[in-house]
Steps between C-alpha positions, in 0.01 A plus 500: 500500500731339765282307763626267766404141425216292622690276648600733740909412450622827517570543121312669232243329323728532198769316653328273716181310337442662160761371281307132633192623434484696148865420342530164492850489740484169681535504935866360578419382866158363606514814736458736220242297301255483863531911483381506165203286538381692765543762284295379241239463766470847596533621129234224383738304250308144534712396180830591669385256763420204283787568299734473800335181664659190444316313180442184713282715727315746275174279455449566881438874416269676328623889313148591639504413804854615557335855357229515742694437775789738429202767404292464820739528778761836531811391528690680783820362554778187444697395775788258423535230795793313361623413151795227456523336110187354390261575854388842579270566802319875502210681617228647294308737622156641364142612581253314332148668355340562847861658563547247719915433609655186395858345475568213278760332654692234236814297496520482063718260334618613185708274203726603262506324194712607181573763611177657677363485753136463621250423744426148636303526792419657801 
C-alpha cells in the first residue's frame, strides 16, 4: 500500500519515515530524524522516541507518558519553520481529546554523536 507520509514531506511513507521507523536505517540530517519522530507520534511508536532521544536526556521522559500523549491528541499536520545543522524549528499541529486545535510550536536541538543523531532538547 503506497501512502503519503505523516510528516507531510511530499514522499511516500516508504521513502520518507519508515525505513527510520521499522528498518533500523539511521536519519542523515537532523531534518530527517525531526520527520520521523513526529512520525512515530502519529503511528504511536513511544520506543522509537526514547530510542532516538539523546541518552543524557532520557530519564526526563517516561515511554508512558510519551504513549498517552501521542494516543490522546490526533495528529493533523507538521509544518517545518526552519532547519539548519543541528536546530530545527516546526509546527505541530493536533486536536487534543475534546478535539480541541493546538500547535506545538518548538525550536529542537538535536546532536550527533558517532555517527547518529538524536534529540537533545527542545
Amino acid at each position: 500500500m503506497d501512502i503519503n507520509c505523516y510528516c507531510k514531506s511530499g514522499l511516500l511513507f516508504a521513502a520518507c519515515c519508515e525505513p527510520f521507523l521499522f528498518k533500523n536505517k539511521n536519519p542523515i540530517i537532523a531534518l530527517e530524524l525531526m520527520r520521523s519522530r513526529y512520525t512515530a507520534y502519529v503511528l504511536h511508536n513511544a520506543d522509537y522516541l526514547i530510542q532516538t532521544t539523546h541518552v543524557s536526556q532520557r530519564k526526563q521522559y517516561s515511554k508512558k507518558e510519551i504513549l498517552n500523549w501521542a494516543k490522546a491528541n490526533t495528529w493533523l499536520k507538521l509544518e517545518i519553520i526552519q532547519a539548519k545543522d543541528a536546530i530545527v524549528e516546526f509546527k505541530a499541529y493536533y486536536l487534543d481529546e475534546k478535539l480541541q486545535a493546538h500547535v506545538h510550536h518548538e525550536k529542537s536541538t538535536f546532536k550527533l554523536e558517532k555517527g547518529i543523531w538524536y534529540y537533545l532538547d527542545g
